[in-house]
TIDOSE-173333 format. One record per residue: x, y, z of N, C-alpha, C, CB in turn; chain; residue number from 1; residue in three letters. Coordinates in steps of 0.001 Angstrom, whole numbers. Glycine has a CB too. Example, Ala and Ser with C-alpha at 12.3 -4.5 7.8 and 13.67 -1.06 7.14 Angstrom:
// residues 2
@nxx=13190, nyy=-5690, nzz=7800, caxx=12300, cayy=-4500, cazz=7800, cxx=13200, cyy=-3300, czz=7800, cbxx=11308, cbyy=-4473, cbzz=9046, c=A, k=1, r=ALA $
@nxx=12850, nyy=-2250, nzz=7080, caxx=13670, cayy=-1060, cazz=7140, cxx=12900, cyy=30, czz=7870, cbxx=14084, cbyy=-598, cbzz=5725, c=A, k=2, r=SER $
***
This chain:
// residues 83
@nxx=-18028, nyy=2583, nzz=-610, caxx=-17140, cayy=3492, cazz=87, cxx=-15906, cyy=2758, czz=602, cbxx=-17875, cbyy=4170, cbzz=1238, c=A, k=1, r=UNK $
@nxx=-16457, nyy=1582, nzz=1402, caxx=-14429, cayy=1320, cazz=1761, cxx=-14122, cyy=387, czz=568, cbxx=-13820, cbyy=202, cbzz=3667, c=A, k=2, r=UNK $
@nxx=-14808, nyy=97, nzz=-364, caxx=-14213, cayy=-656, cazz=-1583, cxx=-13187, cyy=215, czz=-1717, cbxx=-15107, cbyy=-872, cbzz=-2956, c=A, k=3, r=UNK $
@nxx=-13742, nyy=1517, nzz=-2228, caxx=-12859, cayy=2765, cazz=-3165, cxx=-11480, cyy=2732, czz=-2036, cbxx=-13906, cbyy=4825, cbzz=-3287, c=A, k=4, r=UNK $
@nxx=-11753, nyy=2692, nzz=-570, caxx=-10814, cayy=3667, cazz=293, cxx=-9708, cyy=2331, czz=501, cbxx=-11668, cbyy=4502, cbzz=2030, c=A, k=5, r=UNK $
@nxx=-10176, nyy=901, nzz=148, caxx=-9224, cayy=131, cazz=183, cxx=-8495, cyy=-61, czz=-1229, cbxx=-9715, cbyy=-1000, cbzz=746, c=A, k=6, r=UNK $
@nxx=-8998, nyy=170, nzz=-2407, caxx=-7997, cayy=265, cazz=-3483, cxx=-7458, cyy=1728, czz=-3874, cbxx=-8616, cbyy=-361, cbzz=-4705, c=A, k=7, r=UNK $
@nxx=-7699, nyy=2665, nzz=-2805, caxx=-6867, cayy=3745, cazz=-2607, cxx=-5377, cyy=3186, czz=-2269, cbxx=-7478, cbyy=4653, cbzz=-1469, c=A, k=8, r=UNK $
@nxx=-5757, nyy=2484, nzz=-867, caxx=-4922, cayy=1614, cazz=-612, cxx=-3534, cyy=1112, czz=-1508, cbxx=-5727, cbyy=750, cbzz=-442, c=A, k=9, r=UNK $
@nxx=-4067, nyy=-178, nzz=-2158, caxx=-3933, cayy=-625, cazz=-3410, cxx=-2858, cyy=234, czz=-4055, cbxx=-5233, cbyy=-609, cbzz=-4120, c=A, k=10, r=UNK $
@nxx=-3546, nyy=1299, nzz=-4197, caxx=-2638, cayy=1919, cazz=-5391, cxx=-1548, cyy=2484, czz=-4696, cbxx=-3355, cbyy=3092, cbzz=-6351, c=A, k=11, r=UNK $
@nxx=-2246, nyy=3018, nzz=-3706, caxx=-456, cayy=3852, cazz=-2385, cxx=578, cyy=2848, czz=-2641, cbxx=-647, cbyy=3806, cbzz=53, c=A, k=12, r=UNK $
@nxx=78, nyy=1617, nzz=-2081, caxx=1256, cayy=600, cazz=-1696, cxx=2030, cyy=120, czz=-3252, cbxx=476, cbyy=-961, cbzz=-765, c=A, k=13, r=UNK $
@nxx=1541, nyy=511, nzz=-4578, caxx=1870, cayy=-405, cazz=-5447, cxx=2856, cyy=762, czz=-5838, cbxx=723, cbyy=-1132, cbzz=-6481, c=A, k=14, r=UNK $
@nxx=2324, nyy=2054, nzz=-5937, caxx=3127, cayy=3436, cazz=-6524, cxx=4590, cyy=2891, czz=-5304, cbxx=1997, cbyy=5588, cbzz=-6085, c=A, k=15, r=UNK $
@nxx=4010, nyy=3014, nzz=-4211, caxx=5512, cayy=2450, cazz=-3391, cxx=6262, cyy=1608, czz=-3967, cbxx=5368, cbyy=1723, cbzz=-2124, c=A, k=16, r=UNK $
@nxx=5587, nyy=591, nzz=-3918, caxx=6587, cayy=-790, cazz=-4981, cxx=7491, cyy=-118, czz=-5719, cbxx=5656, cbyy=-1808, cbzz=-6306, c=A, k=17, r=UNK $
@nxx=6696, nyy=793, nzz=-7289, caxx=7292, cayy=764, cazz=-7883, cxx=8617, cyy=2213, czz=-7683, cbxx=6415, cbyy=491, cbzz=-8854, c=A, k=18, r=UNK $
@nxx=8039, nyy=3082, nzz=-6860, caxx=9207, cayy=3734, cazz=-6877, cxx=11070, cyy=2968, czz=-5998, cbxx=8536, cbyy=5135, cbzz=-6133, c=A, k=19, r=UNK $
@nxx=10485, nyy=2134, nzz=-5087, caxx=11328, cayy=1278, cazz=-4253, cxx=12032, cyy=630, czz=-5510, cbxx=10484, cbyy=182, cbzz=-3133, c=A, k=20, r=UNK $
@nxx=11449, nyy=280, nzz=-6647, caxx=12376, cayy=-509, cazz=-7667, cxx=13291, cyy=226, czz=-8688, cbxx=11503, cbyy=-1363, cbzz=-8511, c=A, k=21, r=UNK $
@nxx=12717, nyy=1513, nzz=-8365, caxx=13640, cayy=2726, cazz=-9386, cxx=15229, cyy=2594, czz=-9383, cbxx=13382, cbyy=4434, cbzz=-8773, c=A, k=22, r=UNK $
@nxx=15736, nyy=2608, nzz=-7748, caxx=16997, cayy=2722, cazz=-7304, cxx=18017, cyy=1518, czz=-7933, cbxx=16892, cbyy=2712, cbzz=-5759, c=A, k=23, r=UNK $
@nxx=17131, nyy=355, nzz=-7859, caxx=17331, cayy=-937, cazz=-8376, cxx=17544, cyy=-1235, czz=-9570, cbxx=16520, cbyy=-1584, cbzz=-8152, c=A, k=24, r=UNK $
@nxx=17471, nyy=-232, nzz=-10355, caxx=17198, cayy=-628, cazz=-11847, cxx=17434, cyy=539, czz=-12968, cbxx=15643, cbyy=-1100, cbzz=-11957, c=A, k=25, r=UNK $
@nxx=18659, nyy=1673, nzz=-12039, caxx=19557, cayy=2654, cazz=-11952, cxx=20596, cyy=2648, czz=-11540, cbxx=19270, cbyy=3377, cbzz=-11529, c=A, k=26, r=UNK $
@nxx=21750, nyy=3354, nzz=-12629, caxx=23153, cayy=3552, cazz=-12640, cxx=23181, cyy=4642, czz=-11706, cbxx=23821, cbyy=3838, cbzz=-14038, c=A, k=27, r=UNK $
@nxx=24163, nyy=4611, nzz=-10810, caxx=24513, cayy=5369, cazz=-10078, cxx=24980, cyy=7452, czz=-10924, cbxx=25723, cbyy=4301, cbzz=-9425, c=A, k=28, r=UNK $
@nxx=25123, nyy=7388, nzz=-11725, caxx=24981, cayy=8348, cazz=-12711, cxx=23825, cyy=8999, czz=-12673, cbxx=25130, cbyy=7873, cbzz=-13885, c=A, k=29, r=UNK $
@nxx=22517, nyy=7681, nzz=-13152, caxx=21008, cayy=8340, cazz=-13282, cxx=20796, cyy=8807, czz=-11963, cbxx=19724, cbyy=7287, cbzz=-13739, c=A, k=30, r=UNK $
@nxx=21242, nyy=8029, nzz=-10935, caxx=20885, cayy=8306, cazz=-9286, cxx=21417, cyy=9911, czz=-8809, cbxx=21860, cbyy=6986, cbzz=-8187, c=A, k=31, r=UNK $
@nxx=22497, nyy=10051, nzz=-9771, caxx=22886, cayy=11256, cazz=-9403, cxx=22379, cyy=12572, czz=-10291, cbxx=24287, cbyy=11137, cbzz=-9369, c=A, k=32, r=UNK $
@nxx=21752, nyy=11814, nzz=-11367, caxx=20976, cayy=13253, cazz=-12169, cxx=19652, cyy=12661, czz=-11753, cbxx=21180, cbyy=13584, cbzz=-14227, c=A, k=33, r=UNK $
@nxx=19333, nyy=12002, nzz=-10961, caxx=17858, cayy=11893, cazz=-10664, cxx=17313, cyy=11455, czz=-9342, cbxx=17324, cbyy=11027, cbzz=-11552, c=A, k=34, r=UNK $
@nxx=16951, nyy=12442, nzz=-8276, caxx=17105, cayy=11822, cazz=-7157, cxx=15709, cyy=11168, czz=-6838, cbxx=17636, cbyy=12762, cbzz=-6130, c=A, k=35, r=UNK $
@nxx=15273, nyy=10865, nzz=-8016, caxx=14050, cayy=10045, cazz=-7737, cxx=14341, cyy=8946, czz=-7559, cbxx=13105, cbyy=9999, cbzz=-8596, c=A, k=36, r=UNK $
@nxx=15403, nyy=8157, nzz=-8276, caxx=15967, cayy=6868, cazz=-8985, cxx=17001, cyy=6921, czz=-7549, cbxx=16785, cbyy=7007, cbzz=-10958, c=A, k=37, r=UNK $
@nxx=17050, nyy=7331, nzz=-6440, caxx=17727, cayy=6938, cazz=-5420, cxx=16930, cyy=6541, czz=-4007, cbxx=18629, cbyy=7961, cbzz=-5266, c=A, k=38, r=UNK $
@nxx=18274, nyy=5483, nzz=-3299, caxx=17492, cayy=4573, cazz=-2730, cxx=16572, cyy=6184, czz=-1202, cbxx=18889, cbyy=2794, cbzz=-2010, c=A, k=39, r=UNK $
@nxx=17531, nyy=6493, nzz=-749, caxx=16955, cayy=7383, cazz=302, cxx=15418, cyy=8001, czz=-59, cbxx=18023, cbyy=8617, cbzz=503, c=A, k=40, r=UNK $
@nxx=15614, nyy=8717, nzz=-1373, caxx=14282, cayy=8983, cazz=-1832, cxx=13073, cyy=8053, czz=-1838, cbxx=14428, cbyy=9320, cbzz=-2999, c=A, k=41, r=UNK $
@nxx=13104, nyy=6758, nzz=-2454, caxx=12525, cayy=5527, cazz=-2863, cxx=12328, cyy=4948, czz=-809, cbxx=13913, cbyy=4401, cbzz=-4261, c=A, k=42, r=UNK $
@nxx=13181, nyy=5529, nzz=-288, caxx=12820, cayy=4867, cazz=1484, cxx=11933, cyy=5464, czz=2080, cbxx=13940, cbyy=4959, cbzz=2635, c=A, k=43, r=UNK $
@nxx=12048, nyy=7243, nzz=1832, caxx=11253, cayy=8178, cazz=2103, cxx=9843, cyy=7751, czz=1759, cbxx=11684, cbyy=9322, cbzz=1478, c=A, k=44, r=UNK $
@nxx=9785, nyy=7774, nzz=199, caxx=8267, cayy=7700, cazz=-84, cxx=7616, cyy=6160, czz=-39, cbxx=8012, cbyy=8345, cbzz=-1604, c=A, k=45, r=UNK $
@nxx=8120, nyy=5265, nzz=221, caxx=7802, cayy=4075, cazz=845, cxx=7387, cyy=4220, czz=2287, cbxx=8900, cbyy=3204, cbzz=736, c=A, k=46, r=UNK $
@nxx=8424, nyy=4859, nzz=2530, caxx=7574, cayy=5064, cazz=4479, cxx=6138, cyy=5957, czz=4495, cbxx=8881, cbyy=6321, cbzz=5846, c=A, k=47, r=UNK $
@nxx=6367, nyy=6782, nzz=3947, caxx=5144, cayy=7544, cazz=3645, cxx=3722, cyy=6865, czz=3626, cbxx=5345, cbyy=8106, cbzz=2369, c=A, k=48, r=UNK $
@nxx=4161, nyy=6009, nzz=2682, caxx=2996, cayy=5356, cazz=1629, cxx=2751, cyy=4599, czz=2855, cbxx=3399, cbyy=4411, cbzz=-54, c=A, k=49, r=UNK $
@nxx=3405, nyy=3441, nzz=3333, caxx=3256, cayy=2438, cazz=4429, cxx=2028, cyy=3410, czz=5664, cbxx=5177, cbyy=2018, cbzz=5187, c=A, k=50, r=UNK $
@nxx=2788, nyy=4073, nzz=5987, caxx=2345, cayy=5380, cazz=7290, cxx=512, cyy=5748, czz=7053, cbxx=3543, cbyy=7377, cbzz=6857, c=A, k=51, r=UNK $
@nxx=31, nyy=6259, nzz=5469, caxx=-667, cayy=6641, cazz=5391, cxx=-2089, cyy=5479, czz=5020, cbxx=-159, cbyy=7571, cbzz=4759, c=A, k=52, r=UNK $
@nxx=-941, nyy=4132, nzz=4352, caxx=-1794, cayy=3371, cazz=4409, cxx=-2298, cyy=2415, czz=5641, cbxx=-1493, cbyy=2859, cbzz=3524, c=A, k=53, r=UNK $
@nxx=-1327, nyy=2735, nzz=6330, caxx=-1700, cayy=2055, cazz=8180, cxx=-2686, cyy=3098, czz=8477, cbxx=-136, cbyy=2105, cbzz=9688, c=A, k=54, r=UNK $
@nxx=-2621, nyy=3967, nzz=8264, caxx=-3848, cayy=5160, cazz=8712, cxx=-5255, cyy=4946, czz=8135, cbxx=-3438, cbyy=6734, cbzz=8148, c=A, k=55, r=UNK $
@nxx=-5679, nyy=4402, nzz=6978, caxx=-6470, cayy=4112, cazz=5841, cxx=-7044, cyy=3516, czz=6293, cbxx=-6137, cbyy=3681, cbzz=4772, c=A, k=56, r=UNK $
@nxx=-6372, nyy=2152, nzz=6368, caxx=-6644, cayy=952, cazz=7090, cxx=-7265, cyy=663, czz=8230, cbxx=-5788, cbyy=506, cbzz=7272, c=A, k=57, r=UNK $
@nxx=-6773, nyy=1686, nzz=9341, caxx=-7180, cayy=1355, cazz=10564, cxx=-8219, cyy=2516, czz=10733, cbxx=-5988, cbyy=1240, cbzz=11643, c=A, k=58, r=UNK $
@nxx=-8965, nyy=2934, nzz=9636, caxx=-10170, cayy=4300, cazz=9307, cxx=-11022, cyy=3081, czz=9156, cbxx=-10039, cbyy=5679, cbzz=7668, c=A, k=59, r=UNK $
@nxx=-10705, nyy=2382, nzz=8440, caxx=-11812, cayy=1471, cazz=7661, cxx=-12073, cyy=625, czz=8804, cbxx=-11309, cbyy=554, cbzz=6194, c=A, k=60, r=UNK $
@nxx=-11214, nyy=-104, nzz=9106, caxx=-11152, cayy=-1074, cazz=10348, cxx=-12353, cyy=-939, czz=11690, cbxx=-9611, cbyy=-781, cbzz=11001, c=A, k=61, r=UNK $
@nxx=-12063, nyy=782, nzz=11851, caxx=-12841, cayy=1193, cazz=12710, cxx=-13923, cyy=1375, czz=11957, cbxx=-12427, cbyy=2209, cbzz=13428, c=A, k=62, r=UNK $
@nxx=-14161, nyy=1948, nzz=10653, caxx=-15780, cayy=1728, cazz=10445, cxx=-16460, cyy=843, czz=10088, cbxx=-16271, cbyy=2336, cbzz=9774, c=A, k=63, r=UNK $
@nxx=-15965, nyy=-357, nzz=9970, caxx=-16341, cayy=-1606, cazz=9557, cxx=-17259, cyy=-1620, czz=11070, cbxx=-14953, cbyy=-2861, cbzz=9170, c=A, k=64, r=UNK $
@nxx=-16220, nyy=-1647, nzz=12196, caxx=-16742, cayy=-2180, cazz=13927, cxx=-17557, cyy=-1027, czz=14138, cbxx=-15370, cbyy=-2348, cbzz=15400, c=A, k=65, r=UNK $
@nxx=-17484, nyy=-154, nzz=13902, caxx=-18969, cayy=1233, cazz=14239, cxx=-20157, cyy=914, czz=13767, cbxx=-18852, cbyy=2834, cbzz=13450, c=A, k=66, r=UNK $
@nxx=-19868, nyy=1123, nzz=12442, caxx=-20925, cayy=386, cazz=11741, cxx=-21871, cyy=-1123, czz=11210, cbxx=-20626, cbyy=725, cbzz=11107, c=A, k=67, r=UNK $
@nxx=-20733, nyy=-2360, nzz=12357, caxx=-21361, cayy=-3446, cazz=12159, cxx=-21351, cyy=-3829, czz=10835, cbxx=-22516, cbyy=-3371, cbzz=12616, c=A, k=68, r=UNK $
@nxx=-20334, nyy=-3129, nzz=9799, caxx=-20462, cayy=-3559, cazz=8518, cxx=-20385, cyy=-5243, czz=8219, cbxx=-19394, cbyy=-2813, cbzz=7807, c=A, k=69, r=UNK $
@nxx=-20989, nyy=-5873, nzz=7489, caxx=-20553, cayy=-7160, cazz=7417, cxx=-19502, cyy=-7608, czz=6264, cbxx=-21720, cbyy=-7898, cbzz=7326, c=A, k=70, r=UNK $
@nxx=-18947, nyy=-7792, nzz=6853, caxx=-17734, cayy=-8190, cazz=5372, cxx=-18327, cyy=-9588, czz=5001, cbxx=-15603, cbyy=-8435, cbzz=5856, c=A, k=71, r=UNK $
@nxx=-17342, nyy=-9983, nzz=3787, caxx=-17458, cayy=-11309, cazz=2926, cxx=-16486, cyy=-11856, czz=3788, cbxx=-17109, cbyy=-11338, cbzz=1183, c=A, k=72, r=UNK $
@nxx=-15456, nyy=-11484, nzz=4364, caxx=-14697, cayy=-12916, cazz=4668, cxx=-15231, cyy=-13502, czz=6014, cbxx=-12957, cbyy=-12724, cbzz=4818, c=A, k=73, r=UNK $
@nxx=-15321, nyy=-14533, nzz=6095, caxx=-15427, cayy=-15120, cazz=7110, cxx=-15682, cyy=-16749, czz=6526, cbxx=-16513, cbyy=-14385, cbzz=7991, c=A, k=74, r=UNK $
@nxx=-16556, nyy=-17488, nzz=7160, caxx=-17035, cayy=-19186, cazz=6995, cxx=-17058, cyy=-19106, czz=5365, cbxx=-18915, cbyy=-19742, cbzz=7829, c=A, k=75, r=UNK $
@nxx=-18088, nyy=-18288, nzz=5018, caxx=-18052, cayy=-18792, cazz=3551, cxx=-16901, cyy=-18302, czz=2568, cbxx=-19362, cbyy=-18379, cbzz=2901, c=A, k=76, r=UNK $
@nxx=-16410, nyy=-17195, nzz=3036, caxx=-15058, cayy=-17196, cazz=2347, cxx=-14164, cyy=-18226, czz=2318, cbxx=-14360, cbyy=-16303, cbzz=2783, c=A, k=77, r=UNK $
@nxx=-13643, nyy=-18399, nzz=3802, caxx=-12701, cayy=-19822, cazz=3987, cxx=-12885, cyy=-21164, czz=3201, cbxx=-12863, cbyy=-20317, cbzz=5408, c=A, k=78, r=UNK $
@nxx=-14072, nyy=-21212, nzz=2839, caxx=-14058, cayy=-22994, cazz=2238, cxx=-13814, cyy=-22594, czz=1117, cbxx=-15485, cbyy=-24146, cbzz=2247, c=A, k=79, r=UNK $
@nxx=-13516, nyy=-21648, nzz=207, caxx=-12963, cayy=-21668, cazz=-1110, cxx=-11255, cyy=-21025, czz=-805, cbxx=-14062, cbyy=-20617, cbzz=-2250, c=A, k=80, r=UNK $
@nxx=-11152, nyy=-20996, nzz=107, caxx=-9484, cayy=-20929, cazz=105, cxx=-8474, cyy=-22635, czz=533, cbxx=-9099, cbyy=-19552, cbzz=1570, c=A, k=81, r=UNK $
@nxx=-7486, nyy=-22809, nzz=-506, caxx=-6901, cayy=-23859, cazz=-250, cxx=-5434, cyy=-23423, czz=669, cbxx=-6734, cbyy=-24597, cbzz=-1649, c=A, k=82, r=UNK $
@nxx=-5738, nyy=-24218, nzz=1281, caxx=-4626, cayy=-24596, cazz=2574, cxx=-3252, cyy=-25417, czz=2639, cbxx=-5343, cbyy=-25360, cbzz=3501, c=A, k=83, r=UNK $
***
């Protein structure tokens, strides 16, 4: 369950990415026959995405601590991360 609800996550924030790069990688022409490919639009649904995934996040957060869930990170995570 929060596997799925964190690569819900995942995908919010990446669809953000990529619409944030639309504006970027559009003629002001396309921007104007396409108001997807503009930056205001691309700010909009970035905030969105950010907003709903702070909401997600802090769902899980709290059911992790309700439920005493035990996550993987901690001691034995850390010794396979380099510093």
């Amino acid at each position: 369950m929060i596997e799925n609800r964190l690569e819900f996550v995942i995908k919010r924030l990446t669809e953000a990415v990529e619409v944030s790069d639309q504006p970027l990688h559009s003629t002001p022409t396309e921007q104007d026959d396409d108001y997807k490919k503009t930056f205001a639009y691309a700010t909009g649904y970035s905030r969105a995405a950010m907003q709903g995934s702070l909401e997600e996040l802090q769902e899980v957060l709290n059911k992790i601590r309700e439920d005493k869930v035990e996550c993987s990170f901690g001691s034995e995570y850390e010794k396979d991360i380099d510093y």
